[in-house]
TIRO-2110 file (N, C-alpha, C; in Angstrom, 1 decimal):
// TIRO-2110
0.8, -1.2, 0.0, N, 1, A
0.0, 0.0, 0.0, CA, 1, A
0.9, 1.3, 0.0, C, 1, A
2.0, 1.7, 1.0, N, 2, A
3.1, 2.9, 0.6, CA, 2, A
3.3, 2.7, -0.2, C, 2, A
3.4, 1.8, -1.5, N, 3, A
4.0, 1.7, -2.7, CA, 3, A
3.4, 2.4, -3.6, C, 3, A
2.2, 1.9, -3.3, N, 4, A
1.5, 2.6, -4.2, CA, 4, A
0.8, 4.1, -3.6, C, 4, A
1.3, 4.0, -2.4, N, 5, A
0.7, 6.2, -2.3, CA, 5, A
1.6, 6.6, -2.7, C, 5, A
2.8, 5.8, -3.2, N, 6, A
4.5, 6.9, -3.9, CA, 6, A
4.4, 6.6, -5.2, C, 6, A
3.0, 6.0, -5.6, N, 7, A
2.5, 5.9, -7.3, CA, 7, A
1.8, 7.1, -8.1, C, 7, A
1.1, 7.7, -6.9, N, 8, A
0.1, 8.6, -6.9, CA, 8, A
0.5, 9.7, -7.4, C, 8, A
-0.6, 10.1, -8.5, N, 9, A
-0.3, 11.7, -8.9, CA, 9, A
-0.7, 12.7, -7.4, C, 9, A
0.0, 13.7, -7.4, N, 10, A
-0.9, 14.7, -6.8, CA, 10, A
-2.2, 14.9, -6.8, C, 10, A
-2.2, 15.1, -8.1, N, 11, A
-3.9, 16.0, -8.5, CA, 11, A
-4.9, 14.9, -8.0, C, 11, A
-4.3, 13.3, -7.6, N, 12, A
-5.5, 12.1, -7.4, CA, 12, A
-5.5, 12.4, -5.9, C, 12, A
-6.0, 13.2, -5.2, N, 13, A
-5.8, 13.6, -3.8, CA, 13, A
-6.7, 12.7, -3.1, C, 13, A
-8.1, 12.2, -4.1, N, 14, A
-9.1, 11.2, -3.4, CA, 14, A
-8.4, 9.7, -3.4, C, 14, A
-8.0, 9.2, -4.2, N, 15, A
-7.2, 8.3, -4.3, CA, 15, A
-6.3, 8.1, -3.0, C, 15, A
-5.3, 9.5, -2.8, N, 16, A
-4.0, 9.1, -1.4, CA, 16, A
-4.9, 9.0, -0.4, C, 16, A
-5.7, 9.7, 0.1, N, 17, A
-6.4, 10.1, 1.1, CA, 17, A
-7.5, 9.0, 1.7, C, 17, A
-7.6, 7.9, 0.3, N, 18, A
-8.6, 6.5, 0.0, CA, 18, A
-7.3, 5.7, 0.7, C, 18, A
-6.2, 5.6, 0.5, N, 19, A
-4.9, 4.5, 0.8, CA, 19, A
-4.5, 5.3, 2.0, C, 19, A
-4.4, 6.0, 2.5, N, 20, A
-3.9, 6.3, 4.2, CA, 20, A
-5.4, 5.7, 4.7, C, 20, A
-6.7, 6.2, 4.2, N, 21, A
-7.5, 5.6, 5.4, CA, 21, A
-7.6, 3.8, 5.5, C, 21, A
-7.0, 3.1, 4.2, N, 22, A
-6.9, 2.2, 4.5, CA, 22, A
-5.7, 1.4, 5.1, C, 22, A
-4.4, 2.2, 5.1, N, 23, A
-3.4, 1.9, 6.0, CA, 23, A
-3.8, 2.6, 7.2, C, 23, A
-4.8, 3.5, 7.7, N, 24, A
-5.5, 3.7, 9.1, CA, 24, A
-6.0, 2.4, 9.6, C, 24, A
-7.0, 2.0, 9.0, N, 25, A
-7.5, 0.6, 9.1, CA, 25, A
-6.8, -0.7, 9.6, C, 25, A
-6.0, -0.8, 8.9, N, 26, A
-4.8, -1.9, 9.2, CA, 26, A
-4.2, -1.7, 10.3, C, 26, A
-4.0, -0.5, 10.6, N, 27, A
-3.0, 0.0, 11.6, CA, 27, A
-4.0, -0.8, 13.0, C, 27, A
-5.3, -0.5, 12.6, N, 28, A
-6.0, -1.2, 13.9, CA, 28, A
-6.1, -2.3, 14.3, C, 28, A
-6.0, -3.3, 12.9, N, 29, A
-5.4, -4.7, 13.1, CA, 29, A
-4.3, -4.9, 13.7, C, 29, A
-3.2, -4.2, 13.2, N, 30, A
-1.8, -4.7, 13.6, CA, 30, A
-1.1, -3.5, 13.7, C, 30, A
-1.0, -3.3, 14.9, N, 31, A
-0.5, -1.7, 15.8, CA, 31, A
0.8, -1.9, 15.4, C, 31, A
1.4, -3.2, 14.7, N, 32, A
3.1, -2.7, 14.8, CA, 32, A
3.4, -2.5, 12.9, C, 32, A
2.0, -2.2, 12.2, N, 33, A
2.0, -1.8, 11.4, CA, 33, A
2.6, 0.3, 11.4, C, 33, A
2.0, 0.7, 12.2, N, 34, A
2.5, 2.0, 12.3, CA, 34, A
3.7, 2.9, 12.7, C, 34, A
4.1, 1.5, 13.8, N, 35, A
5.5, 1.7, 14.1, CA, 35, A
6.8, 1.6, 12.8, C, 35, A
5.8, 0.4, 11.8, N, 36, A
7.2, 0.3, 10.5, CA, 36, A
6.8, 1.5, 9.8, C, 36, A
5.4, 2.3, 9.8, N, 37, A
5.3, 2.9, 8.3, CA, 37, A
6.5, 4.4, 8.5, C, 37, A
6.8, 4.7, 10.1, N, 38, A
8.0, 6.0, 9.8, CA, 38, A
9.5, 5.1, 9.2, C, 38, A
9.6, 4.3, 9.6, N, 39, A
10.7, 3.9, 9.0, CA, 39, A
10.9, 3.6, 7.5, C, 39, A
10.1, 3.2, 6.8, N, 40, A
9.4, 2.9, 5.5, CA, 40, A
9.5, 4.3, 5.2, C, 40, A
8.7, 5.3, 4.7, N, 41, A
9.0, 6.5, 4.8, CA, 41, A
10.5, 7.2, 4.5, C, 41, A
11.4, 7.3, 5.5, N, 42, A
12.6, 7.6, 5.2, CA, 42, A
13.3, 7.4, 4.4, C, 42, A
12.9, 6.3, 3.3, N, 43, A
13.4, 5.7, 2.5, CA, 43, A
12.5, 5.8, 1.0, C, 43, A
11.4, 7.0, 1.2, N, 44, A
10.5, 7.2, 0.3, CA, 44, A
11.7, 7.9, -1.2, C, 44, A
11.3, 8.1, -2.5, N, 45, A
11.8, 8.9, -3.7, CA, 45, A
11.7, 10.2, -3.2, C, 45, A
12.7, 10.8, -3.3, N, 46, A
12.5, 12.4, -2.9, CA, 46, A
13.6, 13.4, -3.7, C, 46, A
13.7, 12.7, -4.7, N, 47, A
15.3, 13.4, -5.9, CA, 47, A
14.7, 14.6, -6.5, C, 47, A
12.9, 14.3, -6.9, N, 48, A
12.9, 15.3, -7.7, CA, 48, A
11.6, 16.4, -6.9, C, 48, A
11.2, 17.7, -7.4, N, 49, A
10.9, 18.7, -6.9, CA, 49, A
9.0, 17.6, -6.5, C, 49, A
8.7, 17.2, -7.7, N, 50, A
7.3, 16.9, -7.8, CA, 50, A
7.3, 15.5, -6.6, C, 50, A
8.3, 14.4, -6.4, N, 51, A
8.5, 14.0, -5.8, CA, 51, A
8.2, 14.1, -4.4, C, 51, A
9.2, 15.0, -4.0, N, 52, A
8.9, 16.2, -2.4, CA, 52, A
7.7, 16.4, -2.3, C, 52, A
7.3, 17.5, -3.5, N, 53, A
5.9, 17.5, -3.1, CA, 53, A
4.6, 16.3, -2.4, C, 53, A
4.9, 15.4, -3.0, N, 54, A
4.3, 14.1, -2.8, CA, 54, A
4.5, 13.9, -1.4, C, 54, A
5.9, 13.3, -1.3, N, 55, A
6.4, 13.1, 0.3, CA, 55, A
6.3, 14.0, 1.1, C, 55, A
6.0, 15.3, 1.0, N, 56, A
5.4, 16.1, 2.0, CA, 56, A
3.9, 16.0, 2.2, C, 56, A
3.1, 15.6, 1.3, N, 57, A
1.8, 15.6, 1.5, CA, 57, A
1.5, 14.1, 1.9, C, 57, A
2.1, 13.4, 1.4, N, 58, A
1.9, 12.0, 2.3, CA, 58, A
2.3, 12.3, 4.2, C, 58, A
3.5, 12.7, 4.1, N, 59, A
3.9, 12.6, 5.5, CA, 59, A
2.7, 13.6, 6.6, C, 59, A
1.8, 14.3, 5.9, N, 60, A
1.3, 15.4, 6.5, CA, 60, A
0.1, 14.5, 6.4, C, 60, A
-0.2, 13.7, 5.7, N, 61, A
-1.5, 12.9, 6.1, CA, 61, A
-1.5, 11.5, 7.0, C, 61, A
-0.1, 11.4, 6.9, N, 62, A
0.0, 10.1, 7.9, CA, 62, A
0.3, 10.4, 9.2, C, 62, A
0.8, 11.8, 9.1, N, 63, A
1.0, 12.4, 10.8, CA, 63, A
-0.3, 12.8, 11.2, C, 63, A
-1.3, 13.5, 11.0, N, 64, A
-2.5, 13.6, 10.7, CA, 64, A
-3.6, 12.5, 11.1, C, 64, A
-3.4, 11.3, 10.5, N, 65, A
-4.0, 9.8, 10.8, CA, 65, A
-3.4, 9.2, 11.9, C, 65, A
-2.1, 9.8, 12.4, N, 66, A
-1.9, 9.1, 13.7, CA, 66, A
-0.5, 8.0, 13.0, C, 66, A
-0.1, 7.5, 12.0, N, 67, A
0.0, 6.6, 11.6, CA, 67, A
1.7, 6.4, 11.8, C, 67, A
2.3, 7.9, 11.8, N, 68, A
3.7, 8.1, 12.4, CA, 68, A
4.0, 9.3, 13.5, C, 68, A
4.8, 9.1, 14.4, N, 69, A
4.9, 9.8, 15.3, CA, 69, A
5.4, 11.0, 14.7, C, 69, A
5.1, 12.5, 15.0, N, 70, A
5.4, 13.5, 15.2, CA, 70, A
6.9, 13.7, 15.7, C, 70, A
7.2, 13.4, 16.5, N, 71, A
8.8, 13.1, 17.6, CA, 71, A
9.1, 12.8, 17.2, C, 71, A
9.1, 11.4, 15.7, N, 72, A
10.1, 10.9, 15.3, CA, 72, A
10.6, 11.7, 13.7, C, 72, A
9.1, 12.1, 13.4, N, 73, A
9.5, 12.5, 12.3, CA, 73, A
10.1, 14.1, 12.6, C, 73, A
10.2, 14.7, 13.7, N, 74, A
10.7, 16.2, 14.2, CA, 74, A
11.9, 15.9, 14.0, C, 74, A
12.3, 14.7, 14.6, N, 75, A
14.0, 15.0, 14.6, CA, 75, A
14.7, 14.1, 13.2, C, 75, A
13.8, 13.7, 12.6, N, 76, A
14.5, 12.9, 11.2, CA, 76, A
14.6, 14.3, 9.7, C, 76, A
13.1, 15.2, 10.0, N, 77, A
13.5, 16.6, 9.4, CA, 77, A
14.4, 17.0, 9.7, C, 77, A
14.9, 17.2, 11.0, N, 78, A
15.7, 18.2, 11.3, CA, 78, A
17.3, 18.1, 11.1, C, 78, A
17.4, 16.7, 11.3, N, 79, A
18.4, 16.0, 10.9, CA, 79, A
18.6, 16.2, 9.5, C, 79, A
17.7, 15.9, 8.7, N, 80, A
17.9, 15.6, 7.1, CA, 80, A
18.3, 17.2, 6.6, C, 80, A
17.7, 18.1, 7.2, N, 81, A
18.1, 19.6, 7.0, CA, 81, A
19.6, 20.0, 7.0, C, 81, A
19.9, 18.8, 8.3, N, 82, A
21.6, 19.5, 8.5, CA, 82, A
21.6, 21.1, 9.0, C, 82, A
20.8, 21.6, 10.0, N, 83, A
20.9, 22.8, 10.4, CA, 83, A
21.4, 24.0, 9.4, C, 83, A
20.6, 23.7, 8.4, N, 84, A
20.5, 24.8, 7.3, CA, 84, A
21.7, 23.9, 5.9, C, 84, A
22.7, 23.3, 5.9, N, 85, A
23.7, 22.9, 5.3, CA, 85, A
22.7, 22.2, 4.1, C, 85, A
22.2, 21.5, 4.2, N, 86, A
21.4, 21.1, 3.0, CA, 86, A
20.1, 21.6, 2.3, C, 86, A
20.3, 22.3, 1.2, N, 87, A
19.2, 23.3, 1.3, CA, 87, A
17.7, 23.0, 0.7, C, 87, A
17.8, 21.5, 0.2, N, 88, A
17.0, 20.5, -0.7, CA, 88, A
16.1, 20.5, 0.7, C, 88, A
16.2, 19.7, 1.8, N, 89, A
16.0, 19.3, 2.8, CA, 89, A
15.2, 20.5, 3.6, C, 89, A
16.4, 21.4, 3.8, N, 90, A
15.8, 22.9, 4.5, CA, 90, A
14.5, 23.6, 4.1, C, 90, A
14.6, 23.2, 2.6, N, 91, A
13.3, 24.0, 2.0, CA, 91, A
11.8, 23.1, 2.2, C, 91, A
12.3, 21.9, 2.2, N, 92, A
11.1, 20.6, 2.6, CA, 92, A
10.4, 20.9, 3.7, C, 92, A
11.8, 21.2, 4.6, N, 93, A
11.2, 21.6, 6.3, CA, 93, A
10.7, 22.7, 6.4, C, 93, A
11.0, 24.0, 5.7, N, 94, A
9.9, 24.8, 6.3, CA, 94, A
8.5, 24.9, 5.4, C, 94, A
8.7, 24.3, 4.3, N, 95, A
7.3, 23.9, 3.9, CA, 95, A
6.4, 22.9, 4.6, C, 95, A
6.9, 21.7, 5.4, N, 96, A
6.5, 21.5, 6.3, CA, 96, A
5.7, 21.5, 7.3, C, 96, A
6.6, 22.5, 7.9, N, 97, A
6.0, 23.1, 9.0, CA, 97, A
4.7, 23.8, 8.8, C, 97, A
5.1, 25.0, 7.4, N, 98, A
4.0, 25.6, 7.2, CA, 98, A
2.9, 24.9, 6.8, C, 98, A
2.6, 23.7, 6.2, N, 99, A
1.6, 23.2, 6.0, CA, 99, A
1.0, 22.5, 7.4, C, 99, A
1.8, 21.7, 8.0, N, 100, A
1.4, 21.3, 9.2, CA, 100, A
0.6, 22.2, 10.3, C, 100, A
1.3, 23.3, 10.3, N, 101, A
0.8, 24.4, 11.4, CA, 101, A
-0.5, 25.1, 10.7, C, 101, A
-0.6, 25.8, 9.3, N, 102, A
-1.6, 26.5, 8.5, CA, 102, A
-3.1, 25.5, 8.8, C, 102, A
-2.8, 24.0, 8.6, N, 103, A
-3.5, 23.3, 8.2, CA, 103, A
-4.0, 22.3, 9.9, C, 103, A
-3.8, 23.0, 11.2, N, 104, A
-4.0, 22.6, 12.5, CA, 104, A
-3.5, 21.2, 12.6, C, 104, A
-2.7, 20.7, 11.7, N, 105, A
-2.6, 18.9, 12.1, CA, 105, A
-1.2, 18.9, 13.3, C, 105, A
-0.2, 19.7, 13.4, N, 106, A
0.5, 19.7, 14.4, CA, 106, A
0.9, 20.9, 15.1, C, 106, A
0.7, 21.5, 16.4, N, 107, A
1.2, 22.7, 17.2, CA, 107, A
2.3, 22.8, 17.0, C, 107, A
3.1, 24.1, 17.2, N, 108, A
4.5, 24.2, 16.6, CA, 108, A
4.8, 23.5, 18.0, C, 108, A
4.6, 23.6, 18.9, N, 109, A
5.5, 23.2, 20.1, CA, 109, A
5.9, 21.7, 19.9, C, 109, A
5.0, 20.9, 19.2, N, 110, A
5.6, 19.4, 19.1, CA, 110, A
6.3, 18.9, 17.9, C, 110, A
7.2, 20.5, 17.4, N, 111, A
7.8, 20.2, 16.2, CA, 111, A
8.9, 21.1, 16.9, C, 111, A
9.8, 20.8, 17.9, N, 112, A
11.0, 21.5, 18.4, CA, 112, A
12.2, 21.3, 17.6, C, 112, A
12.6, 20.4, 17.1, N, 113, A
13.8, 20.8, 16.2, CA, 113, A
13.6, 21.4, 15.3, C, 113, A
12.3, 21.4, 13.7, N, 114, A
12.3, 21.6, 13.5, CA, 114, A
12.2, 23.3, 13.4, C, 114, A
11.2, 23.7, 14.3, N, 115, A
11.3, 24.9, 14.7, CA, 115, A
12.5, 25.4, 14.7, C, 115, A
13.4, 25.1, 15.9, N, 116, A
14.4, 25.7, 15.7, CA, 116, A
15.3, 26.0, 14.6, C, 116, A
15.6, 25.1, 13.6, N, 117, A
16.0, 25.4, 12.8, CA, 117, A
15.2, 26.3, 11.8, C, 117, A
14.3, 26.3, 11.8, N, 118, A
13.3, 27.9, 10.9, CA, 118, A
13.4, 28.9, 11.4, C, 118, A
14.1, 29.1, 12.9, N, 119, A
14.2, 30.3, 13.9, CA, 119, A
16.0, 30.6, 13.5, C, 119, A
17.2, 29.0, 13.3, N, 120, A
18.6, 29.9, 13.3, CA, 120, A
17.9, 30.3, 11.6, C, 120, A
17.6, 30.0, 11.1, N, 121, A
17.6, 30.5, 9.5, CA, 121, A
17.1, 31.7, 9.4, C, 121, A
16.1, 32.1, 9.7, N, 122, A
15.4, 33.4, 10.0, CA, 122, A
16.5, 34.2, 10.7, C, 122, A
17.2, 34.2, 11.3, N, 123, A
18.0, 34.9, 12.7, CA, 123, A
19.6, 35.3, 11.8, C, 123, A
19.4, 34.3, 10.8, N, 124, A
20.9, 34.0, 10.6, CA, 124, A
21.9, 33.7, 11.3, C, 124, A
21.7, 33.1, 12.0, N, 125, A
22.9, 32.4, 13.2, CA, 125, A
23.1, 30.8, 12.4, C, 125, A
22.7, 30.2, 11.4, N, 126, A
23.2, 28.5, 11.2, CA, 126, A
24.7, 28.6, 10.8, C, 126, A
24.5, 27.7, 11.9, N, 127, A
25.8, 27.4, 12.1, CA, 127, A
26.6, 26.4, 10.7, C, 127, A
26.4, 27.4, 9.5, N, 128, A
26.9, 26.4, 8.2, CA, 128, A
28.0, 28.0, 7.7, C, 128, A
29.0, 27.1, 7.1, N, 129, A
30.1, 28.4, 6.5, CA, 129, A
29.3, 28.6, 5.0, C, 129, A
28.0, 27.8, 4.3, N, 130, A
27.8, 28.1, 2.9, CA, 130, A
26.6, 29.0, 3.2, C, 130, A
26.3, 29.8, 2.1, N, 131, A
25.6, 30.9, 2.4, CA, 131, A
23.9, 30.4, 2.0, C, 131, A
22.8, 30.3, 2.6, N, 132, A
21.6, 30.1, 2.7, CA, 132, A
21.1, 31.4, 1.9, C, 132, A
20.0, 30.2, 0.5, N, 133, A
19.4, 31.1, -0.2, CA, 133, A
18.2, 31.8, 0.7, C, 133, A
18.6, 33.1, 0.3, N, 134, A
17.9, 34.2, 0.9, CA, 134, A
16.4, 34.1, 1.0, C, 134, A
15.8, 33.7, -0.3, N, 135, A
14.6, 33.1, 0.0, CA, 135, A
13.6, 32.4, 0.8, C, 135, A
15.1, 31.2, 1.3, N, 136, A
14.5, 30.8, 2.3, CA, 136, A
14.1, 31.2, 3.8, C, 136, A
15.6, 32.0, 4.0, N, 137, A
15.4, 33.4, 5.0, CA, 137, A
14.4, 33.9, 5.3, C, 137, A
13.9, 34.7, 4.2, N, 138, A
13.0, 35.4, 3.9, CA, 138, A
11.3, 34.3, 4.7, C, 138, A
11.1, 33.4, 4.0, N, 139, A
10.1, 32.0, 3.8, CA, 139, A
10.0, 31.7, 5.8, C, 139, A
11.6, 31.9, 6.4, N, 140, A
11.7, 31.2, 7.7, CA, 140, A
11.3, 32.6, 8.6, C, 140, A
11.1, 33.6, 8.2, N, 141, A
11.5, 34.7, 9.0, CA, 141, A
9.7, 35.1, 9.0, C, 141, A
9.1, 35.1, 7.8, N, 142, A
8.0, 34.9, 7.4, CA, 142, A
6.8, 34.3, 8.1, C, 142, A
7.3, 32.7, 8.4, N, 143, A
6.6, 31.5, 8.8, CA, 143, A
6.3, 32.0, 10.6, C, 143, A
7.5, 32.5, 10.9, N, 144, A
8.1, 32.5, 12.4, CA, 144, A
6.9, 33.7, 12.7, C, 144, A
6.9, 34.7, 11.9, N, 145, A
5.9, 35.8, 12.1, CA, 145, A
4.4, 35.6, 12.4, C, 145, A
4.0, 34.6, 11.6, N, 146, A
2.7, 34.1, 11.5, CA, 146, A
2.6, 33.5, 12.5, C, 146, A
3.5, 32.4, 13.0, N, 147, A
3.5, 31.7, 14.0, CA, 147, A
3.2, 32.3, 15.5, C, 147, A
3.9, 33.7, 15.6, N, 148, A
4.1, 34.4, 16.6, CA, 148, A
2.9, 35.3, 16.8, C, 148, A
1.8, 35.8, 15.6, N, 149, A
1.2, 36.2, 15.9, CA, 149, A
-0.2, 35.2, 15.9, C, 149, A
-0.4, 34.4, 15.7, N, 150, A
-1.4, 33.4, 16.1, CA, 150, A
-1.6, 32.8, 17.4, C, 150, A
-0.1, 32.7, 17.7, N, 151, A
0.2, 32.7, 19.3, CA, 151, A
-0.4, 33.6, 20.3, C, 151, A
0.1, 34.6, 19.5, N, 152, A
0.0, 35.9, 21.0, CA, 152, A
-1.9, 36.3, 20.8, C, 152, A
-2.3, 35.9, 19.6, N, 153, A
-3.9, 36.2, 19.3, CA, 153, A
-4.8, 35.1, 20.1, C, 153, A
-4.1, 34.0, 20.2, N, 154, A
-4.9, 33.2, 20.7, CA, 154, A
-5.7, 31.9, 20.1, C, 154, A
-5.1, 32.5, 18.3, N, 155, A
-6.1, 31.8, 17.7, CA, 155, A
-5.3, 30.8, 16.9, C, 155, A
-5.6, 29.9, 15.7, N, 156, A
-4.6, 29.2, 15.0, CA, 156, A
-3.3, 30.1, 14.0, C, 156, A
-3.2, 29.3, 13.2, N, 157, A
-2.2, 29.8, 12.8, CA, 157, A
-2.0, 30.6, 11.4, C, 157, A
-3.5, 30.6, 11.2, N, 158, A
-4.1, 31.9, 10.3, CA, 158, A
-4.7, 32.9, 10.8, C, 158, A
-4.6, 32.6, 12.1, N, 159, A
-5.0, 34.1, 12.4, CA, 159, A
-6.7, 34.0, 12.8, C, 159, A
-7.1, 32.8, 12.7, N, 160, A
-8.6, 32.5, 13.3, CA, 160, A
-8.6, 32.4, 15.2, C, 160, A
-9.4, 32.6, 15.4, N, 161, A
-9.4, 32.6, 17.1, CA, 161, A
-9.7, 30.7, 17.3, C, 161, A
-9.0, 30.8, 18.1, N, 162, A
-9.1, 29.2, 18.7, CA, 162, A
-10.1, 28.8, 18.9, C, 162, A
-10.7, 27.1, 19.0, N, 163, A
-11.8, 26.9, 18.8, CA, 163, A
-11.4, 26.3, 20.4, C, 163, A
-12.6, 26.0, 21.6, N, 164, A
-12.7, 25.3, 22.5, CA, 164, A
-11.7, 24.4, 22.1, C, 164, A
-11.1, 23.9, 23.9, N, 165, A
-10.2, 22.3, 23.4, CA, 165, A
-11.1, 20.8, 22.7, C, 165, A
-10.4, 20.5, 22.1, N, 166, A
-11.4, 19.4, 21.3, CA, 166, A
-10.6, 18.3, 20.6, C, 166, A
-11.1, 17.2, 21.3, N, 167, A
-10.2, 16.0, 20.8, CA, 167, A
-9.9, 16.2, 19.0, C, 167, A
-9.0, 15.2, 18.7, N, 168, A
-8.3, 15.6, 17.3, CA, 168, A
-9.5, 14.9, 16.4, C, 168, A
-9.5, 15.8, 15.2, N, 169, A
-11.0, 15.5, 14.2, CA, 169, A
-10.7, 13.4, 13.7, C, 169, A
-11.6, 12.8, 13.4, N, 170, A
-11.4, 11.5, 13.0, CA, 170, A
-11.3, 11.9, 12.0, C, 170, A
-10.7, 11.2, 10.8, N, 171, A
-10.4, 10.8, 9.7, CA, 171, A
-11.8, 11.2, 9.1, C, 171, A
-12.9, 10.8, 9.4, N, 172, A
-14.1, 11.1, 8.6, CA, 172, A
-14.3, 12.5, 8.5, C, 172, A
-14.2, 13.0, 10.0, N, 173, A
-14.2, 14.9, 9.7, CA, 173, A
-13.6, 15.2, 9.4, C, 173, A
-11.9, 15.0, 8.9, N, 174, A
-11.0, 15.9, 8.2, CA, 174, A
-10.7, 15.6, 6.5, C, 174, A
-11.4, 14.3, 6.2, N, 175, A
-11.1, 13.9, 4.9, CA, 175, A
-12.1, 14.9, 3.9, C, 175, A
-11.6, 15.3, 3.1, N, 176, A
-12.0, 15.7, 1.6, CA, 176, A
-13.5, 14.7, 0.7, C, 176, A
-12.9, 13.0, 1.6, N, 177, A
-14.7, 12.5, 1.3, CA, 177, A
-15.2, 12.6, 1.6, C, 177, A
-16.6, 12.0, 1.2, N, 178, A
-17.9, 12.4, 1.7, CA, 178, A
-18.0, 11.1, 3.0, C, 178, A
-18.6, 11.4, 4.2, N, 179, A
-18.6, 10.3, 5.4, CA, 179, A
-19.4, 9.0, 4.1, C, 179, A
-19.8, 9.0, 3.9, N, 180, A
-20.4, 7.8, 3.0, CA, 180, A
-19.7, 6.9, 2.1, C, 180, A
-18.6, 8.0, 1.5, N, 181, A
-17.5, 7.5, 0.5, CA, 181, A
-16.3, 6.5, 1.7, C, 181, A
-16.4, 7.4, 2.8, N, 182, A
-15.4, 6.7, 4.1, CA, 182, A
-16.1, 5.6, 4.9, C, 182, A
-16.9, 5.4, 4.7, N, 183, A
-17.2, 4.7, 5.4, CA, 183, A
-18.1, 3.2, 4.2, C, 183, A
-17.6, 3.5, 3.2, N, 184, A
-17.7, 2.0, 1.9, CA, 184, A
-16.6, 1.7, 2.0, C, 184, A
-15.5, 2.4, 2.3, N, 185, A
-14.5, 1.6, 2.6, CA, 185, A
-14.0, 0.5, 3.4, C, 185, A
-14.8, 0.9, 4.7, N, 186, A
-14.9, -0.3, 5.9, CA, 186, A
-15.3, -1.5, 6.0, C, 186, A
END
């Protein structure tokens, strides 16, 4: 089944979103299913630009579904970044983040390495002797802004006011199907 969500066009978003809720499912059969899917993962195609794209939107739906830890994938970003030195990697991460945070599936606080590294980049303190395209500067300095003012507002990370605390939405409220189309699947 990963095999085939790293088959998937983008534009087939009902399709990935069909194959995570069915590696959701499984996962409930066999819990040591979710433990291998971060590992699996790591080793996803990520050479080319459309690629990334993919593996960011997979990993943002499987962190989302529960399916890989947050913690693990915090410090395998941040690692793969190399504290700004890789700049393939660095640009993955704060695109990351931004989707993660824009899109309510992770609080910046449970993404601490990577944060940090969006904060030395933004700051310009990374600790690399090659010079960081400015762009991304610009992208980290950017992200951190939004971040900080959603904070101090109270609300998410567009700038909407926080909703009551509320357990995390099921797969049926946050999917793009219809409950009917999610639930033929079962």
């Amino acid at each position: 089944i990963l095999k085939r969500i790293y088959e998937v066009d983008l534009s087939q978003r009902l399709r990935l979103e069909a194959l995570i809720a069915l590696l959701e499912m499984l996962n409930k059969i066999c819990p040591q299913l979710g433990r291998n899917i971060g590992t699996w993962t790591k080793y996803a195609p990520t050479k080319t630009d459309a690629e990334r794209k993919l593996h960011r939107a997979v990993l943002l739906l499987l962190v989302r579904s529960d399916l890989i830890q947050i913690g693990d994938l915090d410090a395998h970003l941040a690692k793969s970044a190399d504290e700004g030195r890789d700049q393939v990697w660095l640009e993955f991460l704060i695109l990351f983040v931004r989707a993660a945070t824009l899109e309510n599936i992770v609080p910046p606080a449970k993404m601490p390495n990577m944060i940090n590294i969006v904060q030395l980049i933004a700051e310009d303190r990374a600790p690399t002797s090659q010079q960081i395209n400015p762009a991304f500067r610009k992208a980290a300095a950017r992200l951190l802004e939004e971040l900080r003012n959603s904070l101090s507002s109270g609300g998410d990370a567009r700038g909407r006011q926080a909703s009551p605390v509320r357990a995390r939405p099921s797969y049926e409220e946050s999917s793009s199907m219809s409950p009917t189309s999610v639930k033929q699947l079962t």
